[in-house]
C-alpha positions in Angstrom: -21.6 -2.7 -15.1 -23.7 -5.5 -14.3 -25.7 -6.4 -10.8 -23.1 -9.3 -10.8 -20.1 -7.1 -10.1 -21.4 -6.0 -6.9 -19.8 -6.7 -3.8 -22.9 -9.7 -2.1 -22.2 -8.1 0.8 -22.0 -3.8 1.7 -19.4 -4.7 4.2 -16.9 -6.6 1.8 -15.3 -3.5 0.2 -14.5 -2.6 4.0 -12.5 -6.5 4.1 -11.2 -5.6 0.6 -10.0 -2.0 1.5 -8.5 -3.1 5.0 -6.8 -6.5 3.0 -5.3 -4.0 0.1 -3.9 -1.3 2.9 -2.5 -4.2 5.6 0.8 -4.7 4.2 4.1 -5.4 5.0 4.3 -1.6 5.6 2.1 -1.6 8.3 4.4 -4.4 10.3 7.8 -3.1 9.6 7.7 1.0 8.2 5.3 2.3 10.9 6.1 0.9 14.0 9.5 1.8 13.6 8.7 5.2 12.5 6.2 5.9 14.8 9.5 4.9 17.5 12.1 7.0 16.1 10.0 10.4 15.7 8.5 10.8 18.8 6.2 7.7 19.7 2.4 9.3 20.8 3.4 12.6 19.1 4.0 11.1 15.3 1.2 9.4 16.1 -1.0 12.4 16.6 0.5 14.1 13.4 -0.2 10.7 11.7 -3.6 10.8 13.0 -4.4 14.5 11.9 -3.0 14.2 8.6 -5.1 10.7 7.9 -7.9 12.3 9.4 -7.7 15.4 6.7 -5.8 14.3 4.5 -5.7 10.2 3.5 -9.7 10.0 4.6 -10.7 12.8 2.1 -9.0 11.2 -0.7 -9.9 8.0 0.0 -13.5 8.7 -0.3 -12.6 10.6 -3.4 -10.7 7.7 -4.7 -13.8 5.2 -3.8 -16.0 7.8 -4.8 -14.8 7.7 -8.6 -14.7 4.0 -8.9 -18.3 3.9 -7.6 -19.5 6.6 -10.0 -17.9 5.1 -13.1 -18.5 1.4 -12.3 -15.4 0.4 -14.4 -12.0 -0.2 -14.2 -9.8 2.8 -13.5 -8.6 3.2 -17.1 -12.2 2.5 -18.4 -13.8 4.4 -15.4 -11.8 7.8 -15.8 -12.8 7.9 -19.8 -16.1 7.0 -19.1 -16.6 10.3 -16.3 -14.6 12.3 -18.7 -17.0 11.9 -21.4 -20.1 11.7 -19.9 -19.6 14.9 -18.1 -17.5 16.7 -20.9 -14.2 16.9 -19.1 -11.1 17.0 -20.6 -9.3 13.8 -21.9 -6.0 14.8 -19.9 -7.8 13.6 -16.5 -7.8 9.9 -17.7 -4.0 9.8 -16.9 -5.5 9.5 -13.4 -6.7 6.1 -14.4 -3.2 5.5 -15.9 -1.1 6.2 -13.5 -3.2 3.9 -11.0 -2.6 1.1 -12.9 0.7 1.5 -13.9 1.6 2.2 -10.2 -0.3 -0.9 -9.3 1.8 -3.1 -12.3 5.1 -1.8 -10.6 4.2 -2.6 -7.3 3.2 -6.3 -7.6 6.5 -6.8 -9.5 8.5 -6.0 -6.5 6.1 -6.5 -3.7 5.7 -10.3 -4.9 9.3 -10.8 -4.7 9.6 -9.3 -0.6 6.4 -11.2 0.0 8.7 -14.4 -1.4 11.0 -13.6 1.2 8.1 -14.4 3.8 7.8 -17.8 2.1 11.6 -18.6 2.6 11.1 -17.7 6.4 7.9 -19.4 7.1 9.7 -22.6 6.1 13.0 -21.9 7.7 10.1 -21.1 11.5 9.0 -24.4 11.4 11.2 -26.4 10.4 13.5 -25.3 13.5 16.3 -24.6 11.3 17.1 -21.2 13.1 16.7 -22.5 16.2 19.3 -21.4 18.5 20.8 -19.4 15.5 23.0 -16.6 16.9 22.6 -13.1 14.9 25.9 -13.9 12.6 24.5 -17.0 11.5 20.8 -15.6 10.9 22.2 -12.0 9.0 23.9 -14.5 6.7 21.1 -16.8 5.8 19.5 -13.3 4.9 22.4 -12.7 2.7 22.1 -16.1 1.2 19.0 -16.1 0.1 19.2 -12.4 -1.3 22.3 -13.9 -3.2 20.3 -16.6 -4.7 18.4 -15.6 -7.8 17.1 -19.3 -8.1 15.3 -18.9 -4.4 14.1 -15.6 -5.2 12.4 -16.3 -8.3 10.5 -19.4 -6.9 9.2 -17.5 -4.0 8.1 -14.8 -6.3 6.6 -17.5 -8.9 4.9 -18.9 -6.1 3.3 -15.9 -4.3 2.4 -14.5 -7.5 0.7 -17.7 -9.4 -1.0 -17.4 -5.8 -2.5 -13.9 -6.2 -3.2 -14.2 -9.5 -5.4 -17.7 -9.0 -7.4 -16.0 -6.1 -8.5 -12.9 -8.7 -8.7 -15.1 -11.8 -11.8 -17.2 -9.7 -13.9 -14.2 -9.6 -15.2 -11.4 -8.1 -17.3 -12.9 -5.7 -16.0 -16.5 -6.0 -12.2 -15.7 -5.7 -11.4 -12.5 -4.3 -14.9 -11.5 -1.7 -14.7 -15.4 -1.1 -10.5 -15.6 -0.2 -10.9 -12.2 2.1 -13.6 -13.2 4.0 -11.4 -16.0 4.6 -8.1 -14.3 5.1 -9.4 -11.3 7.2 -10.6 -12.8 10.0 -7.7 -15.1 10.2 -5.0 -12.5 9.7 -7.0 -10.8 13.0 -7.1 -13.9 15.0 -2.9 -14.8 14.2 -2.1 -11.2 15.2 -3.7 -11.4 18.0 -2.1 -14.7 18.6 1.5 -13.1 18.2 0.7 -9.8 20.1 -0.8 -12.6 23.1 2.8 -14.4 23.3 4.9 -11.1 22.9 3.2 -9.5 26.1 3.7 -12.9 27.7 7.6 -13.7 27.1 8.6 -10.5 25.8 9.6 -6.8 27.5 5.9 -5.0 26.8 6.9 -2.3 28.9 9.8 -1.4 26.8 7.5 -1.9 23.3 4.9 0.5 24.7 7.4 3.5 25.8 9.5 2.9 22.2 5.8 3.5 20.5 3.8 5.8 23.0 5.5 8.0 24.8 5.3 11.2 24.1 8.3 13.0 22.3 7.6 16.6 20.8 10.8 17.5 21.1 12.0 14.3 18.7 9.3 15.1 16.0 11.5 16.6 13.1 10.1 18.5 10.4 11.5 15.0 8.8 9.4 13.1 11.0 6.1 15.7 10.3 6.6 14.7 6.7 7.1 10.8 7.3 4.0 11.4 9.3 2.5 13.0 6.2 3.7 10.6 4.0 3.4 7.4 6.0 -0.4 8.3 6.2 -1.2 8.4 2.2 0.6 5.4 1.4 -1.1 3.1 3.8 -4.2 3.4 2.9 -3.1 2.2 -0.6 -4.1 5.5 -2.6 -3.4 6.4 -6.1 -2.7 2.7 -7.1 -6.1 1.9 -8.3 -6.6 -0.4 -6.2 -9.5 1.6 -4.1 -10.7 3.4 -7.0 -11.2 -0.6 -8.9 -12.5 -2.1 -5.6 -14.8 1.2 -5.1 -16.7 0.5 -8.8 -18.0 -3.5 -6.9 -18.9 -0.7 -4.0 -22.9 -1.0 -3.0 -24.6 2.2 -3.4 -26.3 1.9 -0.1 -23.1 1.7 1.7 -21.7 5.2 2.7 -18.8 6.2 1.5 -18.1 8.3 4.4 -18.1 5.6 7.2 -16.6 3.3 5.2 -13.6 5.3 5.1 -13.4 6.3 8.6 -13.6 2.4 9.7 -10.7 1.7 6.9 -8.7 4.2 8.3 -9.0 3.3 12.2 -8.6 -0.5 11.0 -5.3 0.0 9.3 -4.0 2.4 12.0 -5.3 -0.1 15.0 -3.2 -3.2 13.1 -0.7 -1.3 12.9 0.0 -0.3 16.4 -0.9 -3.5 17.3 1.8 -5.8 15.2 4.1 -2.3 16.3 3.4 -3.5 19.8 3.9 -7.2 19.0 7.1 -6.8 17.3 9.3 -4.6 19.6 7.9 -6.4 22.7 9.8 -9.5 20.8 12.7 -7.4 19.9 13.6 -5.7 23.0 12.5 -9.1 25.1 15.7 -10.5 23.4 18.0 -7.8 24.5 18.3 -6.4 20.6 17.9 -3.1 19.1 15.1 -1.7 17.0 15.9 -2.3 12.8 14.4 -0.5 10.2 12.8 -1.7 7.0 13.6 -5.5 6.0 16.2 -6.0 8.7 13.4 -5.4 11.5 11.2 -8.7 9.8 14.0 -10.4 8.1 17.1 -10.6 10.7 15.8 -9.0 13.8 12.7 -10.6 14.6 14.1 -14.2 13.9 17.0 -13.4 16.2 14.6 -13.0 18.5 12.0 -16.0 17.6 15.6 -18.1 18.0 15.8 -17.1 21.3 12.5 -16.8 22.7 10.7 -20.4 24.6 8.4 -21.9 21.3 9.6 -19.0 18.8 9.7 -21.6 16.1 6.1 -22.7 16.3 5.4 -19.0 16.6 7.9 -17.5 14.3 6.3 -19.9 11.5 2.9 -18.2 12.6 4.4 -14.7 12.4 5.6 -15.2 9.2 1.9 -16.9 8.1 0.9 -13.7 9.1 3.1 -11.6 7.2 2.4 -13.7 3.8 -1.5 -13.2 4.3 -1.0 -9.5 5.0 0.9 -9.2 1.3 -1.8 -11.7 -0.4 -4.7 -9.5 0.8 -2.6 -6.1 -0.9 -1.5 -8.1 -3.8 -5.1 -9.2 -5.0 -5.7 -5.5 -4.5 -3.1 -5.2 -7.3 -3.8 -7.2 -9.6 -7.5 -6.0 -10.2 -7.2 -3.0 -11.8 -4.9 -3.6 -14.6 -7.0 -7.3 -15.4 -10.5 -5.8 -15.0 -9.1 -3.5 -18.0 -8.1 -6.0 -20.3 -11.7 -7.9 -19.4 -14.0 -4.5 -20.6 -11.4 -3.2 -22.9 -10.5 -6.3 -25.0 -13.3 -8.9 -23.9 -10.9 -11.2 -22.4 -12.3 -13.8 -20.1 -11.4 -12.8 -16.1 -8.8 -16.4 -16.1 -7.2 -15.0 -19.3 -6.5 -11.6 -18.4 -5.4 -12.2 -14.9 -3.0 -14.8 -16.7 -1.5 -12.1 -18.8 -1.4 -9.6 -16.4 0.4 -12.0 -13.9 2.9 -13.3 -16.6 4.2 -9.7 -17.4 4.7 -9.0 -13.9 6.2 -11.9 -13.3 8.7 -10.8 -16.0 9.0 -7.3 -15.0 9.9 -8.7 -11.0 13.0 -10.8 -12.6 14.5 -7.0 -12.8 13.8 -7.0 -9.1 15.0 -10.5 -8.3 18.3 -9.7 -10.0 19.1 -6.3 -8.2 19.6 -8.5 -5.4 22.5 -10.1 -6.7 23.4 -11.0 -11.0 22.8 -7.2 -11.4 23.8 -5.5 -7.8 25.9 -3.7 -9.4 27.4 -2.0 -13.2 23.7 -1.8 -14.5 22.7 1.5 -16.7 20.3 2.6 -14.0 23.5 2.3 -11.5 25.1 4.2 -14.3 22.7 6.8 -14.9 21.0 7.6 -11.5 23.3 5.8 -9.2 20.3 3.5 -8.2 19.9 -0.8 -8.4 17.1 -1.6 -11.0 14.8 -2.2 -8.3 15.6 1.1 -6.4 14.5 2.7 -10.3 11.0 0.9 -9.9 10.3 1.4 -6.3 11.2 5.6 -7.1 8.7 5.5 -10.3 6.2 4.2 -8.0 6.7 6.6 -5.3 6.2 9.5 -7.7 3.3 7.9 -9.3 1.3 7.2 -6.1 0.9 11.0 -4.7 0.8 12.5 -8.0 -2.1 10.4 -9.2 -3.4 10.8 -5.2 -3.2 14.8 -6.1 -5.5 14.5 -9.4 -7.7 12.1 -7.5 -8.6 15.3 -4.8 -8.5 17.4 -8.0 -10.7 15.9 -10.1 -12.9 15.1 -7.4 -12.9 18.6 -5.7 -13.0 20.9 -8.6 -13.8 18.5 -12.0 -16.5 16.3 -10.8 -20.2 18.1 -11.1 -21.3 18.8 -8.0 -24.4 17.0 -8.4 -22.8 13.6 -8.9 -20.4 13.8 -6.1 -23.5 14.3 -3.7 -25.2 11.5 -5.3 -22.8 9.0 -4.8 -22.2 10.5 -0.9 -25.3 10.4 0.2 -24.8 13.1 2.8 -25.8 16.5 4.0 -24.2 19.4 2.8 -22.4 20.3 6.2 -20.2 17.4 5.7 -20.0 17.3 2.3 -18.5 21.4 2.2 -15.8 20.3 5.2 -15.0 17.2 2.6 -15.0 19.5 -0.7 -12.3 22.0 1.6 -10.1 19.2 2.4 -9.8 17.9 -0.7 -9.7 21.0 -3.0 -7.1 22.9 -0.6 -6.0 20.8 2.2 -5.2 17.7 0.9 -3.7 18.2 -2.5 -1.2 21.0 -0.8 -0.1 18.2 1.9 0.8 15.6 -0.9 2.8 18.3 -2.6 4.5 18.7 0.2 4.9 14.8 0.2 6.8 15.4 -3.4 8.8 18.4 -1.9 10.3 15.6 0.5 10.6 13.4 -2.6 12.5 15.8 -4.3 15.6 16.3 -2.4 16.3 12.4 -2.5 16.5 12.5 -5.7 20.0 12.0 -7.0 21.8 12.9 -10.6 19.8 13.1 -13.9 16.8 12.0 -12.1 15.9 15.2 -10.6 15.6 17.7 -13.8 13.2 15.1 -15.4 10.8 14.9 -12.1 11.1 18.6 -12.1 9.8 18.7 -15.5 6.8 16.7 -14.9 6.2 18.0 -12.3 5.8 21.8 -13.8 3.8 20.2 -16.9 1.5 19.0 -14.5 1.0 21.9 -12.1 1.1 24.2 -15.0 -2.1 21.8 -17.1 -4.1 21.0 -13.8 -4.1 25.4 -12.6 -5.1 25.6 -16.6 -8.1 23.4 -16.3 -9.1 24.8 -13.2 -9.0 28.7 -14.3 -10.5 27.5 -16.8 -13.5 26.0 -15.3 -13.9 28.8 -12.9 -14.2 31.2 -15.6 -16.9 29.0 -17.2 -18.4 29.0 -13.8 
């Protein structure tokens, strides 16, 4: 790869890493998780399991994309060949950016619904609402496949114009833009919250300590929660990792990502339910927490107009940041693979996500119900997508630390860490044993969910998998 593709700066893969895991996940899944399992204790767990678990596989992750200096489809068949490995371990590249394709079709259409709001904040047109009148303009707008699909076309032409300028010119120049204003509006919102809001309230909902209301449910979240917000096994880290410096270590990078994400987090956490119990309302979950709940309370609040709009700015920047993240990996392969120019393949890549997101626009309302997938699994379209994705992210997180741990010559992993071998046996435990037995347990709480002639075909794959990956490996310690 050339000199070009390099990050100008060895702290920009930080920004890009921190912009691709700040999500909408981070303002609505975790606070309200880390409230309803036991405040400071899922915290700890979450803390534990990012420390030995999401860490270790985000430097493997990073690690790769570094080595290989490619795409993640590209990147995976180059390391496979150069170091004789066996062709199946390019599915890792794949999966990454098929679970990335997936994502953005979905995730472009909730980050629309931040669009609708923003406008809806300042233009005091839920002023003054009550919650009747505000649940139904949620309903509306879910109900209106026209709205839906020019908030989608919108936030996605957006993400794809940032990554077809460039590398350095479009996506290092937008974040080091974005970042620092996401920051500053955060701390903005979290500033007025403490002020007109019940802080008192938001900090025993998130911190007090609650062992006894830590589930083995809530362990898992906690388990779960703490791979999926560091965006792992999407390709995003692994395509952002090969514009990685190699002076910059891998090892710090990923600590500061990790206490970055988790920080912002607890922060908007703080922010939100300060709001929310402020207003006298209880604590939502998932889209109802950002798309009914908090404009209740904005509607109630002295100036929650001017600052709902500035929320809402917030949450759109947060889902730009992880959508450029998206979009990378799948148009960096059609630049190396095909020789398409960087406009033209983000323009192809963006149109057939922007196709495959009218599936998701439509679950909302033409095809709520009597689909095949309702049929079939008992699912909405969208609820099909969101599952595959959920399956592909831990399993292609699990061959990461595989191929990393045990396929990966020692020698080049060392190389590319730059560290001495204390650290680098503690990382080559974690993410031989430790790790890849905590996201199968991820998939064990997957499992269960899983409804109707959906659950002997992810059993299958599943066993095809173990049973090729504890081939390759006796295999390789045999050679050994």
């Amino acid at each position: 790869m050339s000199s070009r593709n390099i990050w100008t700066h060895k702290g920009t893969f930080l920004l890009a890493a921190v912009g691709s895991a700040v999500g909408l996940g981070n303002l609505w899944r975790f606070p309200y998780l880390t409230g309803e399992n036991g405040g400071g204790a899922f915290i700890l767990v979450y803390a534990m399991t990012i420390a030995i678990v999401g860490i270790p596989i985000l430097i493997a992750e990073t690690l790769i994309g570094r080595a290989s200096r490619r795409s993640p489809i590209m990147g995976m068949k180059h390391l496979t060949e150069s170091q004789g490995l066996n062709n199946a371990w390019r599915s890792i590249g794949w999966m990454g950016a098929a679970a990335a394709f997936i994502i953005l079709s979905f995730y472009s259409v909730i980050a629309g619904w931040a669009v609708h709001y923003t406008g809806l904040m300042f233009s005091g047109s839920l002023a003054g609402a009550d919650a009747a009148a505000i649940g139904a303009s949620f309903d509306n707008l879910l109900a209106s496949p026209v709205l839906l699909l020019l908030y989608h076309t919108l936030f996605i032409a957006g993400s794809g114009l940032i990554v077809g300028m460039g590398i350095h010119k479009g996506i290092e120049g937008s974040l080091r833009f974005l970042m620092p204003s996401l920051f500053l509006i955060l701390l903005i919102v979290l500033v007025y919250s403490l002020m007109v809001g019940d802080a008192a309230a938001a900090f025993s909902f998130l911190f007090t300590f609650n062992l006894q209301d830590l589930s083995l449910e809530g362990w898992l979240e906690a388990m779960g929660q703490s791979f999926f917000t560091l965006s792992l096994g999407m390709g995003a880290i692994m395509a952002y990792g090969a514009y990685m410096s190699g002076e910059a270590s891998l090892t710090r990078t990923a600590f500061a990502i990790a206490l970055v994400d988790t920080v912002v987090a607890l922060m908007a956490g703080v922010a939100i339910f300060a709001l929310v119990f402020g207003s006298g309302l209880e604590a939502a979950q998932g889209p109802g927490l950002m798309f009914v709940t908090l404009p209740i309370a904005f509607a109630q609040l002295p100036g929650g107009s001017i600052l709902g709009g500035v929320f809402f700015v917030l949450v759109i920047g947060a889902a730009l940041t992880s959508a450029i993240s998206l979009v990378e990996p799948v148009a960096a392969w059609l630049v190396e693979r095909f020789g398409f120019s960087r406009p033209k393949a983000v323009a192809l890549m963006v149109a057939l996500c922007w196709l495959l997101g009218l599936v998701t626009v439509f679950s909302f309302n033409l095809w709520s119900e009597g689909t095949i997938t309702h049929q079939l699994f008992d699912r909405s379209p969208f609820d099909v997508l969101e599952f595959i994705t959920n399956i592909l992210m831990p399993l292609g997180g699990l061959l990461i630390a595989l191929f990393a741990g045990w396929a990966l010559s020692r020698d080049a992993v060392i190389r590319e860490m730059g560290t001495n071998t204390g650290w680098f046996s503690i990382w080559q435990f974690l993410v031989r044993y430790i790790a890849p037995t905590a996201v199968a347990f991820v998939f064990l709480r997957t499992i269960p969910q899983i409804e109707g002639n959906l659950r002997p075909a992810v059993l299958a794959v599943l066993m095809i998998v173990a049973f090729s990956v504890g081939r390759r490996l006796l295999a390789r310690r045999k050679i050994g």
